[in-house]
FIZA-669848 format. One record per residue (C-alpha): residue number from 1; x, z, y. Coordinates in nm, 3 decimals. Layout:
N
   n      xx      zz      yy
 NUM       X       Z       Y
...
END
This chain:
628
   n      xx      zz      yy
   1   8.367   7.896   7.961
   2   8.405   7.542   7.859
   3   8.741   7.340   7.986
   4   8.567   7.047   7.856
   5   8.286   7.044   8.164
   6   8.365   6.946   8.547
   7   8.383   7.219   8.747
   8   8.083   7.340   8.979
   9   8.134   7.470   9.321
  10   8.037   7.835   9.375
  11   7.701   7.734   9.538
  12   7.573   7.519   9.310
  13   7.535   7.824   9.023
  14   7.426   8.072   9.267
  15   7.112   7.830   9.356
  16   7.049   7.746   8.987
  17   7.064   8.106   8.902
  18   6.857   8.224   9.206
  19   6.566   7.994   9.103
  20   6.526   8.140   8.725
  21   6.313   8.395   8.664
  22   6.321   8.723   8.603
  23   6.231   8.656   8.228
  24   6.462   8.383   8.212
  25   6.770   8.557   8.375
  26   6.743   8.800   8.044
  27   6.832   8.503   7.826
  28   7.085   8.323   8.046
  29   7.412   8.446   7.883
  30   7.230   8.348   7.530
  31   7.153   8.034   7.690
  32   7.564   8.022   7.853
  33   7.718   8.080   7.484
  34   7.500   7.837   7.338
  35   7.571   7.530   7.597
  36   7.904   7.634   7.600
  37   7.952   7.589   7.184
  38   7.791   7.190   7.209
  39   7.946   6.908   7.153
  40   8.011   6.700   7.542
  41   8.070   6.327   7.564
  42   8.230   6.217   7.888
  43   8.101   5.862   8.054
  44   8.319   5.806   8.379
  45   8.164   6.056   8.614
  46   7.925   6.177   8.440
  47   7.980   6.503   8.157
  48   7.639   6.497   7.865
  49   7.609   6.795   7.639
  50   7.372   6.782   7.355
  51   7.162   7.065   7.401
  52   6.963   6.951   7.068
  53   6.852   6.675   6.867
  54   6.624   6.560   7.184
  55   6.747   6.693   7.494
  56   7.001   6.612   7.699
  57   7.240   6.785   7.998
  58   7.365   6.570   8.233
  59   7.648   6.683   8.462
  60   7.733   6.420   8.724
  61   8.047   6.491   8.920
  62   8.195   6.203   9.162
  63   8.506   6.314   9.199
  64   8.560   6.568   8.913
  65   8.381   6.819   9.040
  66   7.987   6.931   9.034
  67   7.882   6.975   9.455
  68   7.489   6.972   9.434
  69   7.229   7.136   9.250
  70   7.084   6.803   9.196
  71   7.397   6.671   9.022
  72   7.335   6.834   8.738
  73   7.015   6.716   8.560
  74   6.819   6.823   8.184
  75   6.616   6.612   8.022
  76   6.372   6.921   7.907
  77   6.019   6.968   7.946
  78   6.046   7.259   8.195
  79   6.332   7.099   8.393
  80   6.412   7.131   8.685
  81   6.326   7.483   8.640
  82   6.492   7.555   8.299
  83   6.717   7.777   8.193
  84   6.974   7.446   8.050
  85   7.067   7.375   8.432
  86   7.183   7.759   8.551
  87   7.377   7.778   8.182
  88   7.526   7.444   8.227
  89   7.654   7.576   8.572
  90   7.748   7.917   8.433
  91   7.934   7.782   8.147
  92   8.138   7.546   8.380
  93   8.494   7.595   8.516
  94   8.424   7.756   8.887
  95   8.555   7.495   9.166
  96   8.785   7.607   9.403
  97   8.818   7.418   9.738
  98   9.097   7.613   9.840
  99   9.277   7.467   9.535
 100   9.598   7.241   9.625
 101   9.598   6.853   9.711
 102   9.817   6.628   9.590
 103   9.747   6.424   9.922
 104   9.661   6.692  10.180
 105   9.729   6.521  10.529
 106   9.906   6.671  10.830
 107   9.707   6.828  11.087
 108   9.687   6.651  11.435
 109   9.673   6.982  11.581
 110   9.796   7.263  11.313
 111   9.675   7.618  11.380
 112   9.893   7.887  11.396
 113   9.901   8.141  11.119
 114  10.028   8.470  11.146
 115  10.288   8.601  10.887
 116  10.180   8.887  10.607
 117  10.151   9.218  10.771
 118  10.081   9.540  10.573
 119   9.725   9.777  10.714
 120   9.980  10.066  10.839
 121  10.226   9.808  11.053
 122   9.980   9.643  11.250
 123   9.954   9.678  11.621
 124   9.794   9.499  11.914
 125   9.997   9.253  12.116
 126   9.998   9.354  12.496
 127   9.991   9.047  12.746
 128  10.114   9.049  13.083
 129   9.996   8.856  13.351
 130  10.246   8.563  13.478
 131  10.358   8.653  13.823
 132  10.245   8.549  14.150
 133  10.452   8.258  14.279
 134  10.311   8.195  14.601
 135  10.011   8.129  14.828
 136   9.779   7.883  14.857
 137   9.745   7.703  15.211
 138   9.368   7.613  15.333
 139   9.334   7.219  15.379
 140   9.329   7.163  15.725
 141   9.036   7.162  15.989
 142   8.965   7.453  15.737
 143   8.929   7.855  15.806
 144   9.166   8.087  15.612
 145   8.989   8.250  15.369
 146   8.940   8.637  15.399
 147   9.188   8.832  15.227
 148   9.056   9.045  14.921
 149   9.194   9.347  14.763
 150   9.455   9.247  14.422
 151   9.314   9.324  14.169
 152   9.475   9.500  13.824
 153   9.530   9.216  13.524
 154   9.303   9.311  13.308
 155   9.432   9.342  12.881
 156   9.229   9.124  12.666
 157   9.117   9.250  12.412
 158   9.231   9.171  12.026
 159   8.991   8.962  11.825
 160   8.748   9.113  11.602
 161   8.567   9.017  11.320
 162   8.227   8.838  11.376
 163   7.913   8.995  11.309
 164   7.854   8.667  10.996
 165   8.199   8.781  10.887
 166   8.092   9.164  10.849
 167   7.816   9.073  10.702
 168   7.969   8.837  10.406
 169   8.233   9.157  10.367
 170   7.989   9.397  10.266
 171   7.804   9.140  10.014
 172   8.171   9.068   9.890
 173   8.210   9.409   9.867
 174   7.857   9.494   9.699
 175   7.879   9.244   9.464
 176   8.264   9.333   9.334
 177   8.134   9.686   9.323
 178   7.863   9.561   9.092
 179   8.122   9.397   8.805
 180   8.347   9.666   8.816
 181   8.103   9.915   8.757
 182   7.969   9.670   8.491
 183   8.292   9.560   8.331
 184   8.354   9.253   8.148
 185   8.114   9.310   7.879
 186   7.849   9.388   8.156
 187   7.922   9.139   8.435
 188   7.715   8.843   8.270
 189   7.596   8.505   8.442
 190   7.398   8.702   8.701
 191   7.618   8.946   8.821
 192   7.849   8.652   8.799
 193   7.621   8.421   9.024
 194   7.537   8.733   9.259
 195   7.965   8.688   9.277
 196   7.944   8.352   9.350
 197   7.700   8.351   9.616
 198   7.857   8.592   9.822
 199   8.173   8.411   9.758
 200   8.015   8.087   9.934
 201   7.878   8.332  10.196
 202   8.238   8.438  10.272
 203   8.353   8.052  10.324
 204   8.109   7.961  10.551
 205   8.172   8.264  10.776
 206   8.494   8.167  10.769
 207   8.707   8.386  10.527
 208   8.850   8.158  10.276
 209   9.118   8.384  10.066
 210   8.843   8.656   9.988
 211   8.610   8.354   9.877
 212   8.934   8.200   9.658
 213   8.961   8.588   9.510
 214   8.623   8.585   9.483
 215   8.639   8.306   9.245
 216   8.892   8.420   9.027
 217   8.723   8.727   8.951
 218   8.454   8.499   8.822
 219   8.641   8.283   8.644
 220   8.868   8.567   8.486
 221   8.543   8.743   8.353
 222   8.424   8.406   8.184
 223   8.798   8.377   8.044
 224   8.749   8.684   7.879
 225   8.353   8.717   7.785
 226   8.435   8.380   7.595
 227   8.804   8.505   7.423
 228   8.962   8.247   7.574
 229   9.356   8.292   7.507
 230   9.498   8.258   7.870
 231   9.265   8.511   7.955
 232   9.500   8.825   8.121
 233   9.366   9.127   8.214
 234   9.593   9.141   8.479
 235   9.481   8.898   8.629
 236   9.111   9.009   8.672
 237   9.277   9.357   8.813
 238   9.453   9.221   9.093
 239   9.206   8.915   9.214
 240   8.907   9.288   9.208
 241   9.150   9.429   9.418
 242   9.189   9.170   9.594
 243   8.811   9.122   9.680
 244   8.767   9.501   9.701
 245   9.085   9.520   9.965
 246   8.998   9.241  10.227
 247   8.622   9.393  10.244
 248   8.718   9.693  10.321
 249   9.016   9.667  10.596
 250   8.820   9.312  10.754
 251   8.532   9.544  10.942
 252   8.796   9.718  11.099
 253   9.113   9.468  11.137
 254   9.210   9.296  11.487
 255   9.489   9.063  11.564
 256   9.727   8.955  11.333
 257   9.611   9.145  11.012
 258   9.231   8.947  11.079
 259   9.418   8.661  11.028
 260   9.584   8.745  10.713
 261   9.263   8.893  10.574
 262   9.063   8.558  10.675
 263   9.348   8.309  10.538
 264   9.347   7.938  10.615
 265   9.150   7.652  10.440
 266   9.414   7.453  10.422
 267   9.767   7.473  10.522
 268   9.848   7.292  10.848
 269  10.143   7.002  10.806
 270  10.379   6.959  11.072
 271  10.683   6.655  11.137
 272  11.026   6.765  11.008
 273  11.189   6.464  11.084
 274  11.469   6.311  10.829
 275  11.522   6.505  10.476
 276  11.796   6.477  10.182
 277  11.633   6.621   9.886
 278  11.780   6.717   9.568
 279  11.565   6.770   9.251
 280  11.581   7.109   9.074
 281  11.314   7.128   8.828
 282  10.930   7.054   8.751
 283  10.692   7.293   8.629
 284  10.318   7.234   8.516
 285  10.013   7.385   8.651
 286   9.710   7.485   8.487
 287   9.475   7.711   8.666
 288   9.154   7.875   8.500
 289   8.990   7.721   8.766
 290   8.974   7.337   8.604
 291   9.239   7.216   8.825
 292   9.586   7.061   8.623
 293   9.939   6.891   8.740
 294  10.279   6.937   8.818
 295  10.468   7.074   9.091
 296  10.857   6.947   9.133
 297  11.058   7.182   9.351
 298  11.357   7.017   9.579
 299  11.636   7.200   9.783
 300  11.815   7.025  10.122
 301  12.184   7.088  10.164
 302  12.107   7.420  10.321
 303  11.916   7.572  10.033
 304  11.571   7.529  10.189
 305  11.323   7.480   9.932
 306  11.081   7.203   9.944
 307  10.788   7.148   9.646
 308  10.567   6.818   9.567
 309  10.255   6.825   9.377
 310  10.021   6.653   9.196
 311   9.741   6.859   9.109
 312   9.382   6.770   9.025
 313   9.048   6.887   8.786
 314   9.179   6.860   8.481
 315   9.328   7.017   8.169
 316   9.638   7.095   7.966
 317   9.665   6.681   7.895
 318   9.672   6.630   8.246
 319   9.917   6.915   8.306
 320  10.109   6.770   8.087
 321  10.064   6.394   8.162
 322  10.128   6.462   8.527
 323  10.525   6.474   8.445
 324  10.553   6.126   8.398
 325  10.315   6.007   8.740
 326  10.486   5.860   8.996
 327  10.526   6.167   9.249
 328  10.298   6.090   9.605
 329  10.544   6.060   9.867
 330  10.615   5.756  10.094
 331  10.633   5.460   9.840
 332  10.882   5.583   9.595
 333  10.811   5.492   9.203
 334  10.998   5.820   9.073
 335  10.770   6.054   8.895
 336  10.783   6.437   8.873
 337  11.050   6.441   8.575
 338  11.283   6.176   8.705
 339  11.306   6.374   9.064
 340  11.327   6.705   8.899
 341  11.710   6.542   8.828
 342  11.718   6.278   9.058
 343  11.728   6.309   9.473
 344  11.487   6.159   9.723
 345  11.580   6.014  10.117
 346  11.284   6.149  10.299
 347  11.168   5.990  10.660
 348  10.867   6.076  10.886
 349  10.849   6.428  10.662
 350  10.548   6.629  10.700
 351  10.561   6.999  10.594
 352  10.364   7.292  10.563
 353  10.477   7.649  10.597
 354  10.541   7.731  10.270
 355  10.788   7.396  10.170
 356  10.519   7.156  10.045
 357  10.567   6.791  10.147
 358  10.282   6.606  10.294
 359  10.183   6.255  10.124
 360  10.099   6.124  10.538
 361  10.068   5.720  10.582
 362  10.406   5.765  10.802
 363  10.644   5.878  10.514
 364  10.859   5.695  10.362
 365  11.107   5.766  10.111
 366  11.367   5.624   9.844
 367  11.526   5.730   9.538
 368  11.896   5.902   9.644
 369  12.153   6.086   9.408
 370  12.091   6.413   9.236
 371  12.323   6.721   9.164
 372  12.407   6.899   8.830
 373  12.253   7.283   8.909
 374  12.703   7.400   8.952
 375  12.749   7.126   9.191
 376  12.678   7.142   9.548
 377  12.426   7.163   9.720
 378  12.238   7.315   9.433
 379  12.511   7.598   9.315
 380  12.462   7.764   9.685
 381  12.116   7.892   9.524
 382  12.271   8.075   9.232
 383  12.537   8.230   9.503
 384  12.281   8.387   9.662
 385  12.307   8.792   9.550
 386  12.042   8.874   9.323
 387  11.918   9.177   9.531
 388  11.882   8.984   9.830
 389  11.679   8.667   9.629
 390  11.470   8.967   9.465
 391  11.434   9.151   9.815
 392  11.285   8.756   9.942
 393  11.041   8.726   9.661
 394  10.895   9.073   9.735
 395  10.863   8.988  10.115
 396  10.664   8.677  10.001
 397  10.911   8.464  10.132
 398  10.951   8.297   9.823
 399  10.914   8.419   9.449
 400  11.183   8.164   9.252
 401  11.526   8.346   9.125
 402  11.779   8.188   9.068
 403  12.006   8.374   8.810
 404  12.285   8.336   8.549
 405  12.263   8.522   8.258
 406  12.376   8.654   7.867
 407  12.057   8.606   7.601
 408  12.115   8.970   7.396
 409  11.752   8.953   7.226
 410  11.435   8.985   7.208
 411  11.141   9.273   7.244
 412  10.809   9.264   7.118
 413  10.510   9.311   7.390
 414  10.124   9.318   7.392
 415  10.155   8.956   7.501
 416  10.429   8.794   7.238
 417  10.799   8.805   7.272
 418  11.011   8.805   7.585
 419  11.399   8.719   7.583
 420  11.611   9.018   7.706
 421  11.899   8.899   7.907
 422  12.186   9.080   8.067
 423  12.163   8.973   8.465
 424  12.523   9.113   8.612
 425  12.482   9.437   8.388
 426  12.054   9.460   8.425
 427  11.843   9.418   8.123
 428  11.607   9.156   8.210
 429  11.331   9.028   8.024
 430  11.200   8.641   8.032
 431  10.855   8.582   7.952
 432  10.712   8.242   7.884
 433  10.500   8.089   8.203
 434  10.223   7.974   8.034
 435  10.076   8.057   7.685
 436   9.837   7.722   7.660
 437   9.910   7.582   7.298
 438   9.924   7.251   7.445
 439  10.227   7.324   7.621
 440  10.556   7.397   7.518
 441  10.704   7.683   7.696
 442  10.621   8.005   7.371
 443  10.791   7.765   7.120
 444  11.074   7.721   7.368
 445  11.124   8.067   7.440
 446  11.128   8.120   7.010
 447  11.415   7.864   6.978
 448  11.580   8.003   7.266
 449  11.581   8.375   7.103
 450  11.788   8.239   6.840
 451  12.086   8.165   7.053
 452  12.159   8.512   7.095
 453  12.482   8.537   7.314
 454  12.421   8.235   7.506
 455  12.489   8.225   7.886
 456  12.253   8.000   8.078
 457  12.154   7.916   8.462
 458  11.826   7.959   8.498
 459  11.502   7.923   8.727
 460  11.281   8.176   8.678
 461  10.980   8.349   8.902
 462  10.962   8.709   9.004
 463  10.702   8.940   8.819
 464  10.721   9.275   9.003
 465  10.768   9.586   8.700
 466  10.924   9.879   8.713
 467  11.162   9.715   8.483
 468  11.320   9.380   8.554
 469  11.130   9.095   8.477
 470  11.061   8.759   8.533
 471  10.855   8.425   8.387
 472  11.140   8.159   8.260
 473  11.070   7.793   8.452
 474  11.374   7.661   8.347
 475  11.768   7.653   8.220
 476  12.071   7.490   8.197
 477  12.102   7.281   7.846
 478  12.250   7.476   7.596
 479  12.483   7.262   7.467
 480  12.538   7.080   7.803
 481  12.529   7.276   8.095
 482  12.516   6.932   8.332
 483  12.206   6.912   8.164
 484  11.878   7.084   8.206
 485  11.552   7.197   8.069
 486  11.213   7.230   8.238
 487  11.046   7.479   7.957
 488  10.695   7.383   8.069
 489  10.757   7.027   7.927
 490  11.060   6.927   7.784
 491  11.049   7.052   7.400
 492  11.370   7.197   7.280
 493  11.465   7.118   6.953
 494  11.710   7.338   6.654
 495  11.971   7.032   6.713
 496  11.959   7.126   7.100
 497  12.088   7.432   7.004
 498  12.418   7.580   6.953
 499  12.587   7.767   6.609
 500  12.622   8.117   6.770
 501  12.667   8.353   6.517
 502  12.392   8.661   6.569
 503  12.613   9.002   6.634
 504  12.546   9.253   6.347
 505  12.351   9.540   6.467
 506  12.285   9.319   6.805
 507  11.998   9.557   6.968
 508  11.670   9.358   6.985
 509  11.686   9.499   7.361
 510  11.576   9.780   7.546
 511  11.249  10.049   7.463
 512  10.939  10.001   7.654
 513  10.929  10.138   7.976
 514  10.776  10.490   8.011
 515  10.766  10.558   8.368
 516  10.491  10.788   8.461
 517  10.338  10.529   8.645
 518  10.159  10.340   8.379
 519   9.933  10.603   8.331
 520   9.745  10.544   8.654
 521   9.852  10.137   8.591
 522   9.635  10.171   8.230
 523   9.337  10.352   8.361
 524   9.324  10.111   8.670
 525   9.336   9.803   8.407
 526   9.065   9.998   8.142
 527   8.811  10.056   8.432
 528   8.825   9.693   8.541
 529   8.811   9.594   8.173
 530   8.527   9.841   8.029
 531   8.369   9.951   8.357
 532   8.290  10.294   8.496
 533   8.152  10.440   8.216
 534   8.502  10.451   7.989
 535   8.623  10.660   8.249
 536   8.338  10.887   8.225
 537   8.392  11.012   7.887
 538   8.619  11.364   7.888
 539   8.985  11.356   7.803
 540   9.313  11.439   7.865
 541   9.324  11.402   8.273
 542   9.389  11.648   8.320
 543   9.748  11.640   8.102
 544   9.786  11.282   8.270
 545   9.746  11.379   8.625
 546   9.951  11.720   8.527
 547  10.239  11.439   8.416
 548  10.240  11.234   8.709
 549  10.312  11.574   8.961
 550  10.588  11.689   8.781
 551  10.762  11.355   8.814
 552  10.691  11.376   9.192
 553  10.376  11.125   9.211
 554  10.150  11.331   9.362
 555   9.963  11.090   9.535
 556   9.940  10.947   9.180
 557   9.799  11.235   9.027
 558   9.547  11.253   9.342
 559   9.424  10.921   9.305
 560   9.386  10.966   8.921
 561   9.150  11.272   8.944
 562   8.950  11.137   9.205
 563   8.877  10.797   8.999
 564   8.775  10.980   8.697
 565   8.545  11.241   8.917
 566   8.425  10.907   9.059
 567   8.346  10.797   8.715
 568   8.164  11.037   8.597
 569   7.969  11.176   8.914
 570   7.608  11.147   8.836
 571   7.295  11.274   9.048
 572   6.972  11.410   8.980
 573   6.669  11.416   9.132
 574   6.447  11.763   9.166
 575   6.267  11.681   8.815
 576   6.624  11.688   8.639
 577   6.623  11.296   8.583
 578   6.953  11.109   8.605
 579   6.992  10.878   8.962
 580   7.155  10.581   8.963
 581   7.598  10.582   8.993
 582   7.709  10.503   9.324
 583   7.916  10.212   9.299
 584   8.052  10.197   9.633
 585   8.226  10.561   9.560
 586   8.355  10.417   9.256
 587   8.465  10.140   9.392
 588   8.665  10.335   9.650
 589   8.830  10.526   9.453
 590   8.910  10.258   9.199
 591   9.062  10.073   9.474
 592   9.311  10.350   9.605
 593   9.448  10.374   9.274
 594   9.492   9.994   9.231
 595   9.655   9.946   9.555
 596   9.859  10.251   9.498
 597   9.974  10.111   9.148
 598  10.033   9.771   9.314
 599  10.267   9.966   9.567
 600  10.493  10.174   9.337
 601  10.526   9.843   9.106
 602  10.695   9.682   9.399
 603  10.920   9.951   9.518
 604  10.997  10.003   9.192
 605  11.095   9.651   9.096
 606  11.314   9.654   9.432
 607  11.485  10.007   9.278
 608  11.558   9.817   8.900
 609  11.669   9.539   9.078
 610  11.900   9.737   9.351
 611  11.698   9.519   9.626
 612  11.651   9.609   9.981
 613  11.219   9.653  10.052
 614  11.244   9.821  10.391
 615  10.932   9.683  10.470
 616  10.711   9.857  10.191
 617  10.484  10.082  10.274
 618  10.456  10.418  10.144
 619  10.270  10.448   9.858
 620  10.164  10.804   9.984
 621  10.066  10.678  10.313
 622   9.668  10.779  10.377
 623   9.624  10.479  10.610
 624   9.611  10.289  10.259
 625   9.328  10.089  10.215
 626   9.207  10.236   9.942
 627   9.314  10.577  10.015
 628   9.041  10.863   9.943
END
């Protein structure tokens, strides 16, 4: 994938791929690498790689982003039917409409949406008919009407999925079944495109969040075909199980869950009157998708969070640039860095449900006092209990912590170093948001290890683990705890930091969890990685699964032996010869054991954090989505 192009809308690379053929599909992930490794030159609009000494690719997106087949244009011999036009697209950042608007307007008339529900909780509402009040007197010169029989109010019945939206499930469903079964080294441009198209299949039938998920499976597969460092296999896990999970419970969901599983478009805006804002910190964003800003978060005197954002296609330079724009709301000249200290006077607010301010022609607002993070308003966040903020986060309320805490190291992971803190007598480790070069949050986090002994107030966002864990946003100053430091870009420097002797024999914090549990967690992560056929291959299961029982995770140990029989199942026809895999069977069973994982992570965050999650369901449960 190359940052350096516009994005292109799912669409447009579906119908560029569609139209190759089948000789030509067989070279397109040549053809991807080798438009993705020229050198671009950008001309207001419009993007121009050099595909050689004579030809030229065009990519003309008004707006930043690629909408039409026809916007992107070669100047080859065989064009418009080459093969430079599909790898152009393929080698593009995937567009996400879903993505956030700096200047999303309120709705006029805001639909509702219903609240997260889990498969096992929901149930149909029951109506009752409003009761009779009184009768209705003929006009006069007029005969009574003959009296009829009452008859029983009849139930309506819940809503169902449409027959389009079925239909877009199962090609969701077919076509995520395809790339796991594939893996990342398999799932090239077409199994990509095949992605894609059912992804814009899924939007126009109206189910946006499995189209969004839909993307990021994409655009995680071209993160890590192309060794791209922000590439995290995590992240391709849970957007496949994602996909995998709304096409299998949508056929069959009514009511409330429909509405979860279809998501919204866009999030409706509604008035909220007057507001007194208070800045707590900015952080940047920069999506795989192409899209790049910053996002300041606010809190009212009650402790009600409210964010502002300015995100757009871009890169790390505009992630970073973004800081220091003046923020959209009303006609205030503050930008993103000076609110994330300063306070904003707020009239004619527009909101949507989850705390972001609209940018409507009817707000106004003017610069106001801030507060230090231990003053009020603000301190009333870091009063909050830990348990309860942590039992919040996994309700999906909100996922920001607020915490004080003691820096006693650092430990070593796959992904770099994390901090260890003690968090009122919990180990706690503090990994850096983002691991872009261009921004500043690793290096921060190395200065910050230094200061072992330190205690800070910090912001930080919830990563659920059987251990404790979090990403670090931000924390007080070091040196000055008026002060503060938003670690995705503000640089700390040595002189920021104070002369705290390191304690001799200071433990570098604790050992790497073992819980049983990561040994369905790292086959559920290998098969989305290297496909069905690395769980094919004999080994010890059999010990694994034998593991899991004896710490009381059956279920576990279920799920694990049915996704490596799943794996290596293989039919043959009366002459002996090898059939095809079924996918869908894999699929299946690869998706009980994600969603299973998923579970225990969360109820066992809630345990290591002593938080309340009465609303989990059980991980043993067979109405689990996934469960065989």
């Amino acid at each position: 994938m190359n940052p350096q192009l516009p994005p292109v809308v799912p669409s447009v690379t579906a119908e560029l791929v569609a139209a190759l053929t089948p000789r030509l599909r067989k070279r397109l992930d040549a053809g991807v690498a080798k438009v993705a490794a020229r050198p671009t030159a950008r001309a207001g609009d419009v993007v121009r790689i050099a595909v050689d000494d004579d030809t030229d690719l065009e990519l003309h997106a008004p707006g930043g982003v690629v909408t039409s087949a026809g916007a992107i244009r070669c100047g080859c011999l065989l064009a418009p039917g080459c093969l430079h036009r599909a790898a152009a697209a393929s080698a593009a950042p995937v567009a996400d409409p879903t993505e956030p608007s700096a200047t999303e307007q309120p709705a006029t008339a805001p639909p509702v949406t219903a609240p997260p529900v889990t498969a096992a909780s929901v149930t149909a509402a029951s109506v009752t008919a409003p009761p009779v009040t009184g009768s209705a007197q003929p006009p006069p010169g007029h005969a009574p009407a003959p009296a009829t029989a009452p008859t029983a109010p009849t139930a309506p019945t819940a809503e169902t999925a449409t027959p389009d939206q079925r239909v877009a499930a199962a090609a969701l469903h077919d076509a995520a079944a395809a790339v796991l079964e594939a893996g990342t080294d398999g799932a090239g441009a077409v199994l990509q495109a095949e992605l894609l198209r059912a992804a814009h299949t899924a939007r126009l039938a109206g189910l946006p969040r499995a189209a969004s998920r839909a993307v990021a499976v994409v655009t995680a597969l071209r993160a890590a075909r192309s060794t791209d460092p922000a590439y995290r296999l995590t992240d391709l896990t849970a957007a496949l199980r994602d996909v995998l999970a709304i096409a299998h419970r949508l056929p069959r969901a009514t009511g409330p869950e429909l509405a979860e599983l279809r998501g919204t478009v866009r999030q409706p805006y509604t008035p909220d009157g007057s507001l007194r804002l208070y800045g707590l910190f900015s952080e940047p964003v920069l999506t795989a998708t192409g899209y790049a800003g910053a996002v300041t978060w606010t809190a009212d005197a009650s402790g009600r969070l409210y964010s502002i954002s300015d995100v757009a296609p871009g890169g790390a330079g505009r992630a970073t640039g973004a800081a220091d724009r003046a923020v959209r709301v009303g006609d205030t000249s503050l930008t993103h860095r000076e609110l994330s200290r300063a306070g904003l006077a707020v009239s004619g607010a527009t909101v949507s449900p989850t705390g972001r301010l609209g940018a409507g022609a009817g707000v106004r607002a003017v610069r106001a006092a801030g507060a230090a993070w231990h003053a009020e308003p603000l301190d009333r966040l870091w009063a909050v209990p830990v348990a309860e903020q942590v039992s919040m986060a996994l309700a999906g309320d909100r996922d920001l912590l607020f915490l004080d805490v003691t820096l006693t190291g650092t430990v070593r992971e796959a992904m770099g170093e994390c901090l260890v803190a003690d968090c009122g007598g919990r180990p706690l480790r503090l990994a850096a948001a983002h691991d872009d070069p261009a921004l500043p949050d690793r290096e921060n986090l190395r200065l910050l290890a230094s200061v072992r002994g330190a205690r800070l107030r910090v912001v930080a966002r919830l990563t659920p683990a059987p251990q404790p864990r979090a990403l670090l946003l931000a924390v007080s100053h070091p040196t000055d705890p008026g002060a503060r430091l938003d670690l995705g870009l503000d640089r700390l420097r040595r002189a920021d930091l104070p002369t705290v002797p390191t304690p001799r024999g200071a433990p570098a914090g604790p050992a790497d969890d073992e819980a049983p549990v990561h040994l369905l967690r790292r086959r559920v992560h290998q098969a989305a990685s290297g496909g069905r056929r690395v769980l094919a291959f004999p080994g010890n299961r059999d010990t694994e699964g034998a593991r899991l029982r004896r710490h009381g995770l059956v279920t576990a140990g279920e799920l694990l032996a049915a996704l490596h029989a799943a794996a290596a199942e293989r039919v043959r026809d009366p002459f002996g010869r090898l059939l095809p895999a079924d996918p869908g069977r894999f699929a299946r069973a690869w998706l009980g054991a994600a969603v299973h994982t998923e579970e225990l992570d969360r109820i066992l965050c809630a345990a290591a954090w002593g938080a309340d999650l009465t609303d989990a369901a059980d991980p043993a449960d067979p109405a689990d989505p996934g469960a065989p």
